[in-house]
C-alpha positions in Angstrom: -375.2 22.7 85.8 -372.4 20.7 84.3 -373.2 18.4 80.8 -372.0 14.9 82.4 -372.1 13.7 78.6 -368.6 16.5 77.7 -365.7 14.6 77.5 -362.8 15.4 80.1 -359.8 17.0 79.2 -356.4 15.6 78.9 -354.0 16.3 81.3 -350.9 19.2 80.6 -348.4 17.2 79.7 -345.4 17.3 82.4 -342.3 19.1 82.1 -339.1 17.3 82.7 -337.3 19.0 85.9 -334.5 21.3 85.4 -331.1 20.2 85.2 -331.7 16.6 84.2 -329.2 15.4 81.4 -328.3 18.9 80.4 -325.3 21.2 82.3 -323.7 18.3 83.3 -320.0 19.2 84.7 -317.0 16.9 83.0 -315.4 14.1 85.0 -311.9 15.5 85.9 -309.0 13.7 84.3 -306.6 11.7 86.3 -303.4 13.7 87.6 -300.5 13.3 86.1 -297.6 11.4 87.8 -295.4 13.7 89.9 -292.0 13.1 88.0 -290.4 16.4 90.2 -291.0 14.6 93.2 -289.6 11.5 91.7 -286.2 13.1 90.8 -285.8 15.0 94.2 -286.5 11.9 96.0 -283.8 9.8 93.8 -281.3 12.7 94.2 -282.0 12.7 98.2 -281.6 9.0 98.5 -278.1 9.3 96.3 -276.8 12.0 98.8 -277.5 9.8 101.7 -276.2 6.9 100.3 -272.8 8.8 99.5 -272.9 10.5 103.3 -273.1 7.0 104.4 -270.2 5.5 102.7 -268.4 8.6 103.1 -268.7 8.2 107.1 -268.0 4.6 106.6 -264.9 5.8 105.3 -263.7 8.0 107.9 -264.6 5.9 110.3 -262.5 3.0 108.7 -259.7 5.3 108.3 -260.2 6.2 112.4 -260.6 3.0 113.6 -257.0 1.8 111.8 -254.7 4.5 112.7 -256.6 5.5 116.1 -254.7 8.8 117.0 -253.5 9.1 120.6 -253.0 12.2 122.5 -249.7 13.1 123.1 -247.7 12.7 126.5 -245.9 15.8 128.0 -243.8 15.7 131.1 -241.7 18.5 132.8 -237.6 17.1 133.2 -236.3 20.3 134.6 -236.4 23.9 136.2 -234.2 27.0 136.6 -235.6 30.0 138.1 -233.3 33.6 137.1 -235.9 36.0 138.7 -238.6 36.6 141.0 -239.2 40.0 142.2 -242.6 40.2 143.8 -241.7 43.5 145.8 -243.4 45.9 143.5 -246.8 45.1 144.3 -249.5 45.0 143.0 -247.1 43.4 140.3 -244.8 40.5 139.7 -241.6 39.7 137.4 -240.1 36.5 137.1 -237.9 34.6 134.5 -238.2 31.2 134.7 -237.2 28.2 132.4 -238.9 24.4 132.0 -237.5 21.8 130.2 -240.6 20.2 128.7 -240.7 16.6 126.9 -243.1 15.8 124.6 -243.5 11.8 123.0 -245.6 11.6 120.4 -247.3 7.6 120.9 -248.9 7.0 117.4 -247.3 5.2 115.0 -248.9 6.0 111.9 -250.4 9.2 112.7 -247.7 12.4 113.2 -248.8 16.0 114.8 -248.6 19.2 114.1 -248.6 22.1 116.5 -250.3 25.7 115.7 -250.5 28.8 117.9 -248.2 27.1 120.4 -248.1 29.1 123.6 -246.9 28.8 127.5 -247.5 30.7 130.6 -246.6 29.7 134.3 -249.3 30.3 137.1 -249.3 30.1 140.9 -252.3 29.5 143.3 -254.0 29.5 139.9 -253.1 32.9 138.7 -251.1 33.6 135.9 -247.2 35.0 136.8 -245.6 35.2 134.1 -246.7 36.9 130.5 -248.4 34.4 127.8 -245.3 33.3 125.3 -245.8 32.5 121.5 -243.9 29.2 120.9 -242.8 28.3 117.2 -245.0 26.0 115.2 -244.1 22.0 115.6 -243.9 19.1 113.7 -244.3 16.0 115.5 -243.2 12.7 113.8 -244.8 9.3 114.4 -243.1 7.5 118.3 -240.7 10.3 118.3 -240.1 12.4 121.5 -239.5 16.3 121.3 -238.2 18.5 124.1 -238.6 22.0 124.4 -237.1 24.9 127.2 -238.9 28.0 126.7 -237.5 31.0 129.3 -240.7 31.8 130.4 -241.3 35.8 132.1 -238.9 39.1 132.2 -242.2 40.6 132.1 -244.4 42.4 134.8 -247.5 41.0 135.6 -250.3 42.0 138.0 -250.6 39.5 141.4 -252.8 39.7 144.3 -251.6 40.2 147.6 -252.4 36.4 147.9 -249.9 35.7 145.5 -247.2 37.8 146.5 -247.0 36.7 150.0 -247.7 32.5 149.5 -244.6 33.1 146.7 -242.8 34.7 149.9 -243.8 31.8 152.5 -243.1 29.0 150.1 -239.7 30.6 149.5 -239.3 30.5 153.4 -240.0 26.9 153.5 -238.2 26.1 150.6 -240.9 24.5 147.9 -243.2 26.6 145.8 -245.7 24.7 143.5 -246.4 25.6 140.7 -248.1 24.8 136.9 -247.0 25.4 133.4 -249.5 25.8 131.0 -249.6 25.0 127.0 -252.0 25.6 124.9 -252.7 26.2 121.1 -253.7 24.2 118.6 -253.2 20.7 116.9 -254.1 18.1 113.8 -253.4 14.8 112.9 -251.7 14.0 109.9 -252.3 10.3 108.6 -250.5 9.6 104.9 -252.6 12.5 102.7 -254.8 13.0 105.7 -255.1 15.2 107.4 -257.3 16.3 110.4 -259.4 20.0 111.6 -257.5 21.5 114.0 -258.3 20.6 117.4 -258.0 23.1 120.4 -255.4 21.3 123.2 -254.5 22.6 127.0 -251.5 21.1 129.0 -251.0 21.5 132.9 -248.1 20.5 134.2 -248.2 20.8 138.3 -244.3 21.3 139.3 -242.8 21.6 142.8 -239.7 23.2 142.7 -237.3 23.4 145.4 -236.7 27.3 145.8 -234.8 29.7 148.4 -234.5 33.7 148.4 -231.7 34.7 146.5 -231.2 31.1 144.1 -230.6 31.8 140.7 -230.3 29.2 138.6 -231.1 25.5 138.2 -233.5 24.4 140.7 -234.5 20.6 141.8 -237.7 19.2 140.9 -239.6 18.2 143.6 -242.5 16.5 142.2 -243.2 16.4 138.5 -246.5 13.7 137.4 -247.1 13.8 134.0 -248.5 16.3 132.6 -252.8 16.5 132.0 -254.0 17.3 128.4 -257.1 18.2 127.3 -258.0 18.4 123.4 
């Protein structure tokens, strides 16, 4: 039986929960500021400012002197050999009189690894020939008269016998070939070198047994690719 007159007990006293105030993790202090990143981006913004004004530059420099291709022409012809009997090869000795105008005014050229071959039907007759080097000064005109050949070369039967009908009928066509390299020289300028291919179509007027200087049929100006 319980004694109603006992007092009643006071409560357990509560314990705070865990991890309240105490074990706390620090605030993280602010980064730092990035002053690698800063540099590399002013040294990346001076590079491209001086690759601009350097192409500004060049283009300036373009845009006022403007180099021009130069012109070639063929003025002449003498054929000294053509022996096609000895099939499947060819020997022929032939020489071109070949003008050349540089049209700048400011700008001169020079010529590298100069060298000419004649073909027929599109195959090559005669062996390739290394040219000396050239210096081209500024609206001046050059001519050059390489003998071209003395050489054998393999032909097809298709060249062999068109050589023999076009001798027949008088006019063989044919196309001289120069190639090499080049660069433009401007004042202390001075260009890379630039790849160039010239093909001169010729008609020459041309019977069995002619040695010597032959007419020129038809002679356009030459086409030249750089």
């Amino acid at each position: 039986m319980t004694d109603q007159n006992q007092p009643p007990k006071d409560p357990p006293p509560q314990q705070p929960p865990p991890n309240m105030g105490e074990g706390k993790p620090p605030k993280p202090n602010p980064p730092a500021p990035d002053q690698g990143g800063a540099a590399r981006r002013f040294c990346c913004l001076c590079i491209f400012i001086f690759l601009l004004l350097a192409g500004a530059a060049v283009l300036t420099v373009w845009l006022i002197y403007r180099p021009h291709k130069p012109r070639f022409i063929v003025v002449g012809a003498a054929i000294y050999g053509l022996n096609a009997t000895s099939q499947p090869f060819i020997s022929t000795s032939m020489q071109f009189t070949i003008v050349t105008r540089n049209p700048n005014k400011r700008v001169s050229i020079f010529y590298n690894k100069l060298q000419a071959y004649v073909s027929y039907r599109n195959q090559q007759i005669t062996p390739t020939m290394d040219l000396p080097p050239l210096y081209h000064e500024t609206k001046r005109t050059v001519s050059l008269s390489p003998v071209l050949g003395s050489g054998m070369v393999p032909a097809s039967a298709e060249v062999v016998n068109g050589l023999m009908i076009d001798e027949t009928y008088g006019v063989v066509a044919l196309k001289v070939v120069l190639l090499g390299k080049l660069r433009w020289k401007a004042g202390a300028i001075r260009t890379l070198k630039y790849g160039f291919y010239v093909r001169c179509d010729v008609w020459v007027g041309l019977k069995k047994g002619v040695v010597g200087p032959v007419p020129l049929l038809g002679a356009p100006p030459c086409k030249v690719d750089i």
